[in-house]
C-alpha positions as CSV (number, residue, x, y, z in Angstrom):
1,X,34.6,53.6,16.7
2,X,32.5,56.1,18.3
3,X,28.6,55.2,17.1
4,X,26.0,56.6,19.2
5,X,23.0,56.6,17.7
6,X,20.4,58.9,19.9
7,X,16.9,59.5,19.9
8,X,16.6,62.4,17.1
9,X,19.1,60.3,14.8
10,X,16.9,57.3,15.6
11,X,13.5,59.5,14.7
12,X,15.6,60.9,11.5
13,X,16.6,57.3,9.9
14,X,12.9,56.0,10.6
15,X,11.3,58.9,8.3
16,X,13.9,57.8,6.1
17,X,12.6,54.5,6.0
18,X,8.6,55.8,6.0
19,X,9.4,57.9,2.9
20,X,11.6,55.5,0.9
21,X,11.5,52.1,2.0
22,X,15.2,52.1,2.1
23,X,17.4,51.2,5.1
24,X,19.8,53.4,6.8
25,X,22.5,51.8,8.6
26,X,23.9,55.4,10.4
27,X,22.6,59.3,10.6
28,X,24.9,61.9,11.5
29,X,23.5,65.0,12.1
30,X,26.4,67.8,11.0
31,X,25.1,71.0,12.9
32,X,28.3,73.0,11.3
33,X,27.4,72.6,7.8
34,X,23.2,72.8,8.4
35,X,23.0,68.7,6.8
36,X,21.8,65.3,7.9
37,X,24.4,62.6,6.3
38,X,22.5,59.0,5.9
39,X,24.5,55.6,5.7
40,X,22.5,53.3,3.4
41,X,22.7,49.8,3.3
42,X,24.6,48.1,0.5
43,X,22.3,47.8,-2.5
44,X,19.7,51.0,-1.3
45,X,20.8,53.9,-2.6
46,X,18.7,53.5,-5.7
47,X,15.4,53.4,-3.5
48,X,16.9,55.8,-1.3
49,X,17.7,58.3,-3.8
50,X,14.6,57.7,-5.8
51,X,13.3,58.3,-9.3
52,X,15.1,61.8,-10.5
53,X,16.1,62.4,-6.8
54,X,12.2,62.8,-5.8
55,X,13.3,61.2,-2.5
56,X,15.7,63.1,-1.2
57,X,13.4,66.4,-2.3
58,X,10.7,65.1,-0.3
59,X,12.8,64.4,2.8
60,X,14.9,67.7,2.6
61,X,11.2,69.2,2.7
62,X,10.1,67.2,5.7
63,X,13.3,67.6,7.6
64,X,13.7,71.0,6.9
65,X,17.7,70.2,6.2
66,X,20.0,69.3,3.4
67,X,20.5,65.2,2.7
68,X,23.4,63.3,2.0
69,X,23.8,60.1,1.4
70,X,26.7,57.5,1.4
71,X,26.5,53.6,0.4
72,X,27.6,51.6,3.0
73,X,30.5,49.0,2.1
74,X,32.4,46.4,4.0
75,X,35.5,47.0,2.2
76,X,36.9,50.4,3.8
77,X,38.8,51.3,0.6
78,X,35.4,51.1,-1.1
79,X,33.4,52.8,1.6
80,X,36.1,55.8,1.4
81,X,35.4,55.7,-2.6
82,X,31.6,55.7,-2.1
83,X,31.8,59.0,0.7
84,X,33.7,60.8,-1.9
85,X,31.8,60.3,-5.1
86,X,31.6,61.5,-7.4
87,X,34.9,62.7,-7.4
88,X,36.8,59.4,-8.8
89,X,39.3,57.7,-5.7
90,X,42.0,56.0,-7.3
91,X,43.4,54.8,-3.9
92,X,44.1,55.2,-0.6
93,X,47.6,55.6,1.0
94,X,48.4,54.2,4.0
95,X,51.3,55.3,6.5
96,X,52.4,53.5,10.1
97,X,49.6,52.0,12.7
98,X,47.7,55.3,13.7
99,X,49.0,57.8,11.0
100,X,45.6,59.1,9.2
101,X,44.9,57.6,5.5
102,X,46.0,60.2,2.6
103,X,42.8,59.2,0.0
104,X,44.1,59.7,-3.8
105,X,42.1,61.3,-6.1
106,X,42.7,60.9,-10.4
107,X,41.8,64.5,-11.6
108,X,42.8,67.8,-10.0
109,X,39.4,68.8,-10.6
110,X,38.4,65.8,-9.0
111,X,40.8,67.6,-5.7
112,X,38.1,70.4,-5.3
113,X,35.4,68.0,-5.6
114,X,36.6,65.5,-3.4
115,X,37.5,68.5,-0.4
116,X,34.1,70.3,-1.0
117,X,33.1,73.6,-0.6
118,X,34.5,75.2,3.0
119,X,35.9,71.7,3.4
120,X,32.3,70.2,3.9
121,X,33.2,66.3,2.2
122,X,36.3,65.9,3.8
123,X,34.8,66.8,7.0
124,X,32.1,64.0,6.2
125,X,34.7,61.4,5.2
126,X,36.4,61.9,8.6
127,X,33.4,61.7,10.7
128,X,32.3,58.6,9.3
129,X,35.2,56.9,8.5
130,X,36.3,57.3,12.4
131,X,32.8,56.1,12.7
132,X,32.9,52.9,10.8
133,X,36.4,51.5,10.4
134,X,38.7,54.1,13.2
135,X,40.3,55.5,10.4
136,X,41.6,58.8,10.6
137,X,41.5,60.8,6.7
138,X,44.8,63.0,6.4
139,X,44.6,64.9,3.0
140,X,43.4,64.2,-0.1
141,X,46.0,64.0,-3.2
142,X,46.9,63.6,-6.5
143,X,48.7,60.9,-7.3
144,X,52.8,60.9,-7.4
145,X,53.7,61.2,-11.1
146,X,57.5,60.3,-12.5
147,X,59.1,63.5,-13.5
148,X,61.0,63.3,-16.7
């Protein structure tokens, strides 16, 4: 788990608390896609997000980048669930010791959701899931159906 939190991260997470009252656990700034990804603590995200998203309006403006925000959970089935919303996870699938986690999704337009545009929310779900739990995310599925 490779959690470094430096200065700018520390200066970003600290207007986030100024502006919303809300805690964030994590900041990840993702220079490749232009965006600042917040981990909020467990029970936040309303006051983090705000009245008709006023919040995150506000701290795009002050920032100067886009926001996104993920509710932390202990649980890292959950947490996987809660980076990919809201495309609907139905479950993850997990191979041998260090093989990365395949995360299933219910829809197949919940599979173009869930990967993101240029591959931006996959890319967010690996970051910080090898972040928070060492988990490595492999590709994101539809579930096996019988054939008939």
């Amino acid at each position: 788990m490779e959690r470094n939190i430096g200065f700018k991260e520390r200066w970003y997470i600290e207007e986030l608390r100024i502006l919303t009252r809300a805690t964030a656990l994590d900041c990840v700034i993702d220079d490749r896609f232009d965006r600042v990804i917040y981990v909020i603590r467990q029970g936040d995200m309303g006051l983090a997000i705000g009245k008709k998203g006023d919040n995150i309006k506000r701290l795009q403006n002050v920032l100067g980048r886009r926001i996104e925000m993920v509710e932390y959970a202990e649980d890292p089935g959950l947490f996987i669930a809660n980076i990919f919303k809201p495309a609907e996870v139905v479950g993850i699938e997990r191979g041998a010791d260090d093989s990365p986690v395949n995360v299933l999704v219910n829809k197949k337009s919940d599979l173009g959701i869930a990967i993101g545009k240029a591959g931006c929310n996959i890319e967010k779900a690996r970051i910080l899931c090898r972040r928070f739990s060492g988990l490595e995310i492999g590709e994101v599925l539809l579930p096996q159906e019988e054939d008939a």
